[in-house]
C-alpha positions in Angstrom: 0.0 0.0 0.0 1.3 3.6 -1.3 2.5 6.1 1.8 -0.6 8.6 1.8 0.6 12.3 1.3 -2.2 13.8 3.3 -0.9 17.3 1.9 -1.9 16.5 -1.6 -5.3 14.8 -0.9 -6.8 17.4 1.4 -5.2 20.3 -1.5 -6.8 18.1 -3.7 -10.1 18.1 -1.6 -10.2 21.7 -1.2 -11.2 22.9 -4.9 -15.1 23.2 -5.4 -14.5 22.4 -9.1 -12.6 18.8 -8.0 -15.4 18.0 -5.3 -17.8 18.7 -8.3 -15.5 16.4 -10.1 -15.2 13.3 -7.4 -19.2 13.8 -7.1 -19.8 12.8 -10.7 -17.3 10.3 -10.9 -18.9 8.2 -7.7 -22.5 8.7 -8.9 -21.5 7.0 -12.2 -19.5 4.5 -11.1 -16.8 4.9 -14.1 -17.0 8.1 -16.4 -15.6 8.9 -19.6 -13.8 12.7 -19.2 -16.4 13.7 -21.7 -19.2 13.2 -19.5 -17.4 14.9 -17.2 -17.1 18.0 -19.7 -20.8 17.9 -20.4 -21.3 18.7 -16.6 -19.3 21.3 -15.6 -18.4 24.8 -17.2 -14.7 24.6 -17.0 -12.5 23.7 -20.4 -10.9 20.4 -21.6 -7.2 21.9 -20.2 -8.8 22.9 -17.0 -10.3 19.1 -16.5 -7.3 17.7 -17.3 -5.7 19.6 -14.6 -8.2 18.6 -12.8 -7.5 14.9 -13.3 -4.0 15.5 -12.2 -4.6 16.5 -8.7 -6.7 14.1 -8.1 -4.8 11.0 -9.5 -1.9 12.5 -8.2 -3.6 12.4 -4.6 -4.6 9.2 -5.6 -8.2 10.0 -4.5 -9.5 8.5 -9.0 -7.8 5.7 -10.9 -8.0 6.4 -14.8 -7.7 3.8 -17.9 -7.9 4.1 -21.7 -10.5 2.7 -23.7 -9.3 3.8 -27.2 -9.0 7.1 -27.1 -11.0 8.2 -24.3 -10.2 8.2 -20.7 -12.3 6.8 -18.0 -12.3 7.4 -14.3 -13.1 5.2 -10.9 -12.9 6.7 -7.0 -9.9 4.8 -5.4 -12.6 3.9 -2.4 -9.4 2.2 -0.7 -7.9 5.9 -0.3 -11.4 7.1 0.9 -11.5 4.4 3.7 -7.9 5.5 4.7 -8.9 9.3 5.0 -12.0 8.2 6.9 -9.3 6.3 9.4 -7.2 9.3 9.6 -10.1 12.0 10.1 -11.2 9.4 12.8 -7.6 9.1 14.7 -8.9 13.6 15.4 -12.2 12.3 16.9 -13.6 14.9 14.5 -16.2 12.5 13.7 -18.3 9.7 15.8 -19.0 6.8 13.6 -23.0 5.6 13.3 -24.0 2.8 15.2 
């Protein structure tokens, strides 16, 4: 398992534009950057700068399917957060 830099996942948390992003992404289970596009009013170099943070925090997973790119949550990283913001006792877990 990859060493968690929590620096670059709570940067990469802290846009509105990538929480938009992550949102879309987990609703659909695996989205195409296009569908991503249609959704939000931002360019095609501003998504893919996008996509960096995030895969770079390690928070989406990408693959190619001919020419387009598709995207899945890393729900393992999620988890990990979840542990971490727990360790504060910022947050009671439901019963």
């Amino acid at each position: 398992m990859k060493k968690i830099k929590y620096e670059e996942v709570f940067n990469a948390l802290s846009d509105s534009n990538r929480l938009k992003i992550l949102l879309i992404i987990n609703k659909g289970g695996e989205v195409c950057a296009c569908k991503i596009l249609e959704q939000l009013s931002i360019t095609q170099p501003t998504l893919v700068y996008h996509m960096k943070t995030l895969l770079d925090a390690g928070l989406v997973t990408c693959y190619k399917r001919g020419t387009w790119c598709f995207y899945k949550i890393e729900k393992e990283m999620f988890l990990q957060i979840i542990d971490f913001l727990d360790d504060f006792k910022l947050i009671e877990r439901v019963k």
